[in-house]
C-alpha positions as CSV (number, residue, x, y, z in Angstrom):
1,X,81.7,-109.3,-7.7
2,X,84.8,-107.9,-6.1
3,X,84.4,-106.2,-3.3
4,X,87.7,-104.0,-3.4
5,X,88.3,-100.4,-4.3
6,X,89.5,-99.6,-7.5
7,X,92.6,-97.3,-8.2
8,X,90.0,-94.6,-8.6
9,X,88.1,-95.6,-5.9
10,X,91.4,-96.1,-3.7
11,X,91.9,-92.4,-4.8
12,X,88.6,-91.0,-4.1
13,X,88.9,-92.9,-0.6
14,X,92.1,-91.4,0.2
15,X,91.2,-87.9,-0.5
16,X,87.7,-88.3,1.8
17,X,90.3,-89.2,3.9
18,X,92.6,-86.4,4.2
19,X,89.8,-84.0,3.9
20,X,87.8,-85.6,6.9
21,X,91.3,-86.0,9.1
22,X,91.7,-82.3,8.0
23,X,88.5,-80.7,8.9
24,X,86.7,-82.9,11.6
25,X,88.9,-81.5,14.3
26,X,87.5,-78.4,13.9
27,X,84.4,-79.5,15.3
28,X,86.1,-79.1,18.7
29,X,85.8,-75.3,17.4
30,X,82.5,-74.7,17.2
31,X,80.7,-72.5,19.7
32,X,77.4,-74.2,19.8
33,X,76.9,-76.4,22.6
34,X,73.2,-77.4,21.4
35,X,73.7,-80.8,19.4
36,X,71.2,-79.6,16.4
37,X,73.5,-76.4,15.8
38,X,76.7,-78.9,15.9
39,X,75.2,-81.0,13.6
40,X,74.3,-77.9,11.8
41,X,78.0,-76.4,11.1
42,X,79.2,-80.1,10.2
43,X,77.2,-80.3,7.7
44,X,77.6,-76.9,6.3
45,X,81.2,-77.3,6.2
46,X,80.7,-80.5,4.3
47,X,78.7,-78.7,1.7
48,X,80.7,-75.8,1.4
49,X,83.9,-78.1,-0.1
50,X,81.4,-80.4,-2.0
51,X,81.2,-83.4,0.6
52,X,77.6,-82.9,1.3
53,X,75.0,-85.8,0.2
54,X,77.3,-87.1,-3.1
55,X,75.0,-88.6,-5.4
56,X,72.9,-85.8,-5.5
57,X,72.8,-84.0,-8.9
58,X,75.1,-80.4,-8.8
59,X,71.9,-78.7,-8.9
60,X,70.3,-80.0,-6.1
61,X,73.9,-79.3,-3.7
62,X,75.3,-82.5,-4.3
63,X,78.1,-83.1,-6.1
64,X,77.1,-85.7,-8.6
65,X,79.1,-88.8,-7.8
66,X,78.9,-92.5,-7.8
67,X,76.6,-94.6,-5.4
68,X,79.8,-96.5,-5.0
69,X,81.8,-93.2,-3.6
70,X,79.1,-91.8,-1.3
71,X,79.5,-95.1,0.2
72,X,82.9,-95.0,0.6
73,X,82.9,-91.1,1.9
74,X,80.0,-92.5,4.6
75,X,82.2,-95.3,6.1
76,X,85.5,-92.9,6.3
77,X,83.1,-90.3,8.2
78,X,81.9,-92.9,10.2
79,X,85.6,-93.8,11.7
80,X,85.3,-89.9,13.0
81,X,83.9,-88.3,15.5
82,X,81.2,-85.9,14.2
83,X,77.2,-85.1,14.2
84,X,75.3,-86.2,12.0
85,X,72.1,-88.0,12.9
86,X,69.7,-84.7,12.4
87,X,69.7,-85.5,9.0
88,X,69.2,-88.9,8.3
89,X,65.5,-88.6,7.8
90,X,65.4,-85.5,5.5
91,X,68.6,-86.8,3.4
92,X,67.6,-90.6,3.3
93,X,64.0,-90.9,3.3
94,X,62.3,-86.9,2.4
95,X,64.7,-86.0,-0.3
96,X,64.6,-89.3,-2.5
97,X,61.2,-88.8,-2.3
98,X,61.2,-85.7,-3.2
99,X,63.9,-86.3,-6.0
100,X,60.9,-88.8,-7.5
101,X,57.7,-86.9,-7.1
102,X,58.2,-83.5,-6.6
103,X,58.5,-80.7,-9.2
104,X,61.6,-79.1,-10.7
105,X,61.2,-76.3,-8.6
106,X,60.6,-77.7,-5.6
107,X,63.6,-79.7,-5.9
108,X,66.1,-76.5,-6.8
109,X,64.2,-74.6,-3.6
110,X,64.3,-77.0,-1.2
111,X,66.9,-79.4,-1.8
112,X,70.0,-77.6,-2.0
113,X,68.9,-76.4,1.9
114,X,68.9,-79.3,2.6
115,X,72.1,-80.5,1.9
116,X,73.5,-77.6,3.4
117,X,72.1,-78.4,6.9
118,X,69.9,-74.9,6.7
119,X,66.9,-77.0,6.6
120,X,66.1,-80.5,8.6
121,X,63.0,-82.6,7.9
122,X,60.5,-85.1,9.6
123,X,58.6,-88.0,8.6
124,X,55.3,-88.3,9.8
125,X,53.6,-91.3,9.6
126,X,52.9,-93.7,12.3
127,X,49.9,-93.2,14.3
128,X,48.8,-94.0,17.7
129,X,46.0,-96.2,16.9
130,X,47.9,-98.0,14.0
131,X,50.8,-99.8,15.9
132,X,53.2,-101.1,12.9
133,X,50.2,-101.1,10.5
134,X,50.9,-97.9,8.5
135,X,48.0,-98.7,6.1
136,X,45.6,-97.9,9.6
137,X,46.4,-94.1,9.9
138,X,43.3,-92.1,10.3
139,X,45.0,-88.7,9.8
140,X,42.5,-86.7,7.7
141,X,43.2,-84.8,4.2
142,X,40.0,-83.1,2.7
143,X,40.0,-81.0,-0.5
144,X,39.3,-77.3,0.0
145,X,39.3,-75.6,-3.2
146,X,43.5,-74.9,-4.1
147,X,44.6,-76.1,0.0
148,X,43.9,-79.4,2.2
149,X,42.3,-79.6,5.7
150,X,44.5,-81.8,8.0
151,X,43.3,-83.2,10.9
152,X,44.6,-86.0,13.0
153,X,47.4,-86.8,15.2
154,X,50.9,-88.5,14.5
155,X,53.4,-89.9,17.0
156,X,57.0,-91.2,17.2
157,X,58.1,-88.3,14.8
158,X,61.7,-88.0,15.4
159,X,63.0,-84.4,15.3
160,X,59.7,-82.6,14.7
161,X,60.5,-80.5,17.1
162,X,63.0,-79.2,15.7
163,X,62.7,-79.8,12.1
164,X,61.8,-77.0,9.4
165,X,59.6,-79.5,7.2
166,X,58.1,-82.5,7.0
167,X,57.0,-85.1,4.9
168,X,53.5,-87.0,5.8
169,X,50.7,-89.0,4.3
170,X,47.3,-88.5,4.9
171,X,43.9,-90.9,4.7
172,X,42.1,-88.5,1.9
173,X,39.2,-91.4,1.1
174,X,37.7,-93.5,4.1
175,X,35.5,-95.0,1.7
176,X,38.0,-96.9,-0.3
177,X,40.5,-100.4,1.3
178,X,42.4,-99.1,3.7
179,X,46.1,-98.9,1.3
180,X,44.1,-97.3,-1.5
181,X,42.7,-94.1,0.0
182,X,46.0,-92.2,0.7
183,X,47.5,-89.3,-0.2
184,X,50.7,-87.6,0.4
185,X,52.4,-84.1,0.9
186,X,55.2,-81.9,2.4
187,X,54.7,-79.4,4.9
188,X,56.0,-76.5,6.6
189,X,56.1,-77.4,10.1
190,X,55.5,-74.0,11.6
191,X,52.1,-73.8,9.7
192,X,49.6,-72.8,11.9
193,X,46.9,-75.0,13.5
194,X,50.2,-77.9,14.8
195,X,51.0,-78.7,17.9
196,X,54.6,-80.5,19.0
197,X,54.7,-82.4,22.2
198,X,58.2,-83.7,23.0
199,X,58.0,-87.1,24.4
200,X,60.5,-88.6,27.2
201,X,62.5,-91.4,26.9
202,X,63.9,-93.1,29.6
203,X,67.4,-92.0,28.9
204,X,65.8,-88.9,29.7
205,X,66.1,-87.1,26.8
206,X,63.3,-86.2,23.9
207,X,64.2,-87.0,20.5
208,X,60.7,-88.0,19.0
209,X,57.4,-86.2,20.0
210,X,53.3,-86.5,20.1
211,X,52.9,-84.0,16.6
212,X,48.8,-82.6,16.4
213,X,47.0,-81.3,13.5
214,X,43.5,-78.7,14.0
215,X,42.5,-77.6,10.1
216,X,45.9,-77.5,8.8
217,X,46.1,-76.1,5.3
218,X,48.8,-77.8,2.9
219,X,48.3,-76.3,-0.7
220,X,48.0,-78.9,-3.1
221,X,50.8,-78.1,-5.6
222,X,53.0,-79.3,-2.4
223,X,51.5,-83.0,-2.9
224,X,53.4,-85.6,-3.8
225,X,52.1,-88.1,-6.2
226,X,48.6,-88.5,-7.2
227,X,45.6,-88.1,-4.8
228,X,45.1,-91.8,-3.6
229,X,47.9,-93.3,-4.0
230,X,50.1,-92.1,-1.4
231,X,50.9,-95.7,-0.5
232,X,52.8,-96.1,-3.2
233,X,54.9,-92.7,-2.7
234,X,55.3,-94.0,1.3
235,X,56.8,-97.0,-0.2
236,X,59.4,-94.9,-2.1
237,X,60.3,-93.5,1.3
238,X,60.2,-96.7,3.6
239,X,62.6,-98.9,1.1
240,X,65.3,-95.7,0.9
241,X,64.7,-95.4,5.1
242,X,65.0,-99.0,5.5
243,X,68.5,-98.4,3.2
244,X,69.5,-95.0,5.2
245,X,69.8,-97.2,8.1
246,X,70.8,-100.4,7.6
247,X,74.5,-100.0,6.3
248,X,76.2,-101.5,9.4
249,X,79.4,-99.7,8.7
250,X,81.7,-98.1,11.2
251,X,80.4,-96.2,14.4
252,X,79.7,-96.9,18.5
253,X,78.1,-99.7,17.9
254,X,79.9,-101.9,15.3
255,X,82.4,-103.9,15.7
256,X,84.6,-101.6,15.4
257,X,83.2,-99.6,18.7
258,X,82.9,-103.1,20.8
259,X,86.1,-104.0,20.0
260,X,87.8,-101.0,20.6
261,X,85.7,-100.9,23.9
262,X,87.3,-104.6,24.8
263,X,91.0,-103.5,23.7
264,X,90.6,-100.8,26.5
265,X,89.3,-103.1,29.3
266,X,91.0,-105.9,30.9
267,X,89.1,-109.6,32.3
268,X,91.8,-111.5,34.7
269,X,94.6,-109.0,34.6
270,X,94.6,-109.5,30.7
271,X,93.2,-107.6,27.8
272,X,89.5,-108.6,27.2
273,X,90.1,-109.2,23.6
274,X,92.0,-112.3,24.6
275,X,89.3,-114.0,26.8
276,X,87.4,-116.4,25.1
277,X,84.0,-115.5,25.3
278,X,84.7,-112.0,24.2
279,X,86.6,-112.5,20.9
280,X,83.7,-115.6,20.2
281,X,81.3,-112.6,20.7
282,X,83.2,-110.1,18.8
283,X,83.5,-112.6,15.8
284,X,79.8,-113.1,15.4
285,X,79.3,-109.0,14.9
286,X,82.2,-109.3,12.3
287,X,80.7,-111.8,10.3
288,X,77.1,-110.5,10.5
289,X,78.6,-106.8,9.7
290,X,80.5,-108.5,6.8
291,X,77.1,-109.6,5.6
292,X,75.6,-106.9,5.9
293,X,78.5,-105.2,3.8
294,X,77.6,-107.2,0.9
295,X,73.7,-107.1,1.3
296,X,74.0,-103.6,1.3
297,X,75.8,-103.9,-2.1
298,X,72.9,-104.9,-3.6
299,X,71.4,-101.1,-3.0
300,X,74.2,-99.5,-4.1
301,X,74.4,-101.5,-7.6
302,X,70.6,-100.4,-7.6
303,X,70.6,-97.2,-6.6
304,X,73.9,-96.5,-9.5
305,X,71.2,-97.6,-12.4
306,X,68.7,-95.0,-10.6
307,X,66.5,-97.5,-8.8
308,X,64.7,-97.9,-6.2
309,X,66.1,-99.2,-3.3
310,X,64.3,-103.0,-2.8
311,X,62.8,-105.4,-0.1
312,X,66.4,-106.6,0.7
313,X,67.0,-103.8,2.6
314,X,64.5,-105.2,5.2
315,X,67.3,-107.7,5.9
316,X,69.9,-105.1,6.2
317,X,67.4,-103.5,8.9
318,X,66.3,-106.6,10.9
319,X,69.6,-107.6,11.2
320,X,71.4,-104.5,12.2
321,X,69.2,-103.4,14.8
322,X,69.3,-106.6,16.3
323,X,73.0,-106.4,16.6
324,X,73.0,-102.3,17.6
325,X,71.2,-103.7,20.4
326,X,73.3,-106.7,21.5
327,X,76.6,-105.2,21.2
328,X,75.0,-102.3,23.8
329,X,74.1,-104.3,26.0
330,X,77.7,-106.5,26.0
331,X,79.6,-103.8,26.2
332,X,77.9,-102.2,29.4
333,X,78.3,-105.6,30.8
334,X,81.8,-105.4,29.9
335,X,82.1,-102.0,31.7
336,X,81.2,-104.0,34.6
337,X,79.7,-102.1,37.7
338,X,80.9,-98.6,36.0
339,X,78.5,-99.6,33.1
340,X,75.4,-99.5,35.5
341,X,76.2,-95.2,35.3
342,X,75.3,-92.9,32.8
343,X,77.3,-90.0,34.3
344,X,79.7,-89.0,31.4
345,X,82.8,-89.0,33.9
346,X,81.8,-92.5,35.5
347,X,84.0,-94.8,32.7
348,X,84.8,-95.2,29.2
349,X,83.9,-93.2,25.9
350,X,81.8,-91.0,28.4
351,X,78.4,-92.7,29.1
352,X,77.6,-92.9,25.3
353,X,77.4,-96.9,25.6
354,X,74.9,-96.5,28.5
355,X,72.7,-94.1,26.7
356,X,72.8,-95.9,23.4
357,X,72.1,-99.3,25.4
358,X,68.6,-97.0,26.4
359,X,68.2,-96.1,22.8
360,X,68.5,-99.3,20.9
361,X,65.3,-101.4,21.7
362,X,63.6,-98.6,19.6
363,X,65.5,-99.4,16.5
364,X,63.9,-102.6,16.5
365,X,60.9,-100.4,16.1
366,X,61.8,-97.4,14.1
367,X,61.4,-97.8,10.4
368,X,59.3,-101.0,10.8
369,X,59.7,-103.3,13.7
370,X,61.1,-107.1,13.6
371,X,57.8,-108.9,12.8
372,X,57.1,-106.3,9.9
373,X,60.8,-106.9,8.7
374,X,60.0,-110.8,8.9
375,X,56.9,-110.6,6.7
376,X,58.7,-108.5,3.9
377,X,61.7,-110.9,3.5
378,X,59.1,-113.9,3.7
379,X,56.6,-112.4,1.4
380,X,58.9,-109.8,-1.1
381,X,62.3,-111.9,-1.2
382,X,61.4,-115.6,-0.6
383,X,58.1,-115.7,-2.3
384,X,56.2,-116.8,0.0
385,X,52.9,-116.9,0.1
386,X,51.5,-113.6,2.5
387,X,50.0,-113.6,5.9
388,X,45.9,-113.5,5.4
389,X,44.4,-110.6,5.5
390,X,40.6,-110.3,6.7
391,X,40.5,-106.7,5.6
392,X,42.3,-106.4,2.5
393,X,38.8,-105.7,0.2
394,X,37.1,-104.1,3.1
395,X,36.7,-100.1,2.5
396,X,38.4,-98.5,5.7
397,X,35.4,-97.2,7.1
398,X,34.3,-100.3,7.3
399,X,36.8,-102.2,9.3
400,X,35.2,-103.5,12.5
401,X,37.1,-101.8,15.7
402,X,37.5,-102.5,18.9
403,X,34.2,-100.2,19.7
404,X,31.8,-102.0,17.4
């Protein structure tokens, strides 16, 4: 396969190019100061000259393009500096879902918002009682004539404060093994009877929150997929999350970040690209990004025949959040005694190393942590044969706890 742009992809690249070089300046203009709203007018701005989420189909507010050229237009807006994390989840996990299960309608009301930036959505799934065992959730869904009763509690939900909807799934059938009895849906997450509580990190801040349900009413029409087999619709959503962030392409920490980072720091009165141990270091994350490139391939050449994304993506994932987490940490060691602060005026690039160091040991989490990873590559890409399972027959209600 070669690897290199086309002339018509060369073109396509340059004018991304020009047109970010152009426009992401302007950020410096915006009057909001609260990150959301920043995020907010970015991506408006994209969507208003037809940047916004490219593969999408016209209708829906994208602008109809190749897998191949939304990749390239992500790793030119990755070399600049501009928000864009609010809408990961809603762009690259709810909206393919949505794209596959939910009705025309829905997809021309709430889709186009969403590639605007009006709109930002949650995922809710894992629980505090499940661990990395999604399959466990206890949340409960129960038929009421045209609506559904939810109640149950969800944690880790990234952005649920401050999202408009959400997508969750639900256990709508105790009685059934535990991956049978699901059901999924999209909500409105200022429907009455849910409670947000914002939950702090040690960096201080709260990006991911405690999110409570008493007798909340979804109507049915906004379920996704059949009653029951919401597993296979939370499948849809993992392998296109697992592809949403496992890229490795340009940003703070890449290679790219740690070794502009290095070219601005000096070891023994010399540039700390030239000591040893640093450019062996900096070689590793080029070849395991270079990897990574062409792993990620593989989903683009599936997504441009309309497929699903696959298990390979778990590679993508384990690998990438390993390295996020690395290159933090060596570059704060790098920073030397200044990398110990997280004042923004203390050293280089502002603190952001520091507070992405705090950060990155939940990416090895988020999305399905490193064991969960393991077992899908083992199982879904080597064939081999799967870790036992004492309750895979057992209805859910069933399963011995730790009470019994």
């Amino acid at each position: 396969m070669d690897f290199n742009d086309t002339q018509q992809e060369a073109d396509f690249r340059q004018e991304a190019r020009r047109w970010l070089e152009e426009n992401a300046p302007k950020m410096a203009d915006v009057k909001a100061t609260d990150p959301i709203e920043r995020a907010q007018a970015w991506q408006m701005m994209k969507y208003q000259a037809g940047w916004a989420c490219l593969r999408w189909p016209k209708e829906y507010g994208g602008r109809g393009a190749s897998a191949v050229e939304s990749s390239i237009f992500s790793e030119e807006e990755g070399r600049v500096s501009v928000p864009v994390g609010a809408f990961t989840i809603g762009q690259g996990m709810a909206a393919p879902t949505m794209m596959q299960y939910a009705s025309e309608e829905q997809k021309k009301q709430y889709l186009p918002r969403l590639a605007s930036g009006e709109d930002i959505w949650c995922q809710l799934f894992s629980e505090p009682a499940g661990g990395s065992d999604l399959a466990a959730l206890t949340t409960r869904s129960v038929r009421d004539g045209d609506d559904w009763v939810i109640n149950g509690q969800k944690i880790w939900t990234s952005g649920a404060h401050y999202s408009d909807y959400g997508i969750m799934v639900t256990r709508s059938d105790p009685t059934v093994p535990k991956h049978k009895g699901l059901t999924y849906f999209f909500l409105d997450m200022k429907s009455a009877g849910i409670e947000i509580k914002p939950i702090k990190q040690i960096s201080g801040d709260s990006n991911f929150n405690e999110v409570y349900f008493t007798d909340v009413r979804i109507p049915d029409s906004q379920r996704l997929g059949k009653v029951g087999e919401g597993w296979a619709v939370s499948m849809t959503t993992l392998m296109n999350e697992r592809a949403a962030i496992a890229g490795g392409g340009p940003g703070l920490l890449s290679f790219e970040g740690a070794y502009a980072l290095a070219s601005e720091l000096q070891i023994d009165d010399a540039p700390a690209t030239q000591d040893r141990a640093v450019r062996n270091q900096l070689a590793d994350w080029y070849c395991k990004e270079s990897g990574l490139k062409y792993t990620f391939a593989r989903t683009q050449s599936a997504l441009s025949r309309g497929d699903t994304p696959g298990p390979e993506n778990s590679i993508g994932k384990l690998v990438s959040a390993k390295k996020s987490q690395e290159i933090a940490s060596f570059c704060i060691d790098l920073m030397e005694m200044v990398g110990a602060s997280l004042s923004p005026e203390a050293g280089p690039y502002g603190g952001q190393f520091q507070n992405a160091y705090m950060g990155s040991p939940g990416g090895r989490i988020a999305g399905g942590s490193d064991e969960i990873m393991m077992n899908i590559i083992a199982e879904r890409v080597l064939g081999l044969p799967q870790d036992i399972r004492v309750d895979k027959e057992v209805p859910f209600n069933e399963i011995p706890t730790g009470n019994k």
